[in-house]
C-alpha positions in Angstrom: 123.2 -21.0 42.2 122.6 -18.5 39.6 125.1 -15.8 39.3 124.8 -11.9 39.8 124.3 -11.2 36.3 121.7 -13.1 36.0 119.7 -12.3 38.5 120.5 -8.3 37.8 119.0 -9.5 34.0 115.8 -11.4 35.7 114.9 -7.9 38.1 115.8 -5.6 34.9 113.3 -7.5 32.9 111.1 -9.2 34.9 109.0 -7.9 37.2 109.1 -10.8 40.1 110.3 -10.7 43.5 113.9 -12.3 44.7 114.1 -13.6 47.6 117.2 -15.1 49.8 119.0 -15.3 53.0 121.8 -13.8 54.1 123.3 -14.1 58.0 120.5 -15.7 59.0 117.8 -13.1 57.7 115.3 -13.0 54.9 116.1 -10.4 52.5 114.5 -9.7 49.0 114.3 -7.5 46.2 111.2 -6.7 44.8 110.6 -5.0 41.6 108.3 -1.8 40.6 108.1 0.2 37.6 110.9 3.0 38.6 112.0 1.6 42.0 113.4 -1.6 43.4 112.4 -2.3 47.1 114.6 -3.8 49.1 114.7 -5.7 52.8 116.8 -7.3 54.9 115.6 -9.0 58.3 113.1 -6.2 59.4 115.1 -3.0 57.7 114.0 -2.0 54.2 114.9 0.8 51.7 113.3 1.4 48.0 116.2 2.5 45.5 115.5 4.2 41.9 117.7 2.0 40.1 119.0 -1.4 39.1 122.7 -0.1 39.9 122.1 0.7 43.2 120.3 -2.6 43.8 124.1 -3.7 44.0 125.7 -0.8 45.6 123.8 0.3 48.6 124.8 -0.9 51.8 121.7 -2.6 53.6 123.6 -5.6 54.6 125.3 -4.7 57.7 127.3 -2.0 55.9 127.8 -4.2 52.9 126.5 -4.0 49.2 124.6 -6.7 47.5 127.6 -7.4 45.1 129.6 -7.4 48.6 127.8 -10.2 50.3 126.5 -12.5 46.9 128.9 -14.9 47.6 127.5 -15.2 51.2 123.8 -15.9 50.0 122.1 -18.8 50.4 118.0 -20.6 49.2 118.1 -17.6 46.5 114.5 -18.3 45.0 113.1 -16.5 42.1 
């Protein structure tokens, strides 16, 4: 499994989608110039920065740096 720095490196540089599962849901974070848009199950937010890729709490109350360990079938 990769680690959280990489992947923060890969969406920083790259614009791709990441996709995973987390608690039985499909979540993602897809890339844009100036904004990351991010999902989880059916909810979704867009966010203005790599930093609060991590740190907002879409995840049933929990951050992405809160729940990496928890991830599973991370593609990218």
């Amino acid at each position: 499994m990769y680690n959280i720095d990489e992947v923060r490196s890969y969406l920083t540089n790259v614009f791709s989608c990441v996709t995973f599962e987390y608690n039985g849901c499909c979540c993602g974070v897809d890339p844009f110039p100036g904004k990351y848009v991010m999902w989880y199950g059916t909810n979704d937010i867009t966010v203005d920065s790599i930093e609060k890729v991590f740190d907002t709490k879409l995840f049933d109350g929990k951050s992405l740096k809160e729940i990496w360990d928890n991830v599973i079938d991370l593609d990218y």
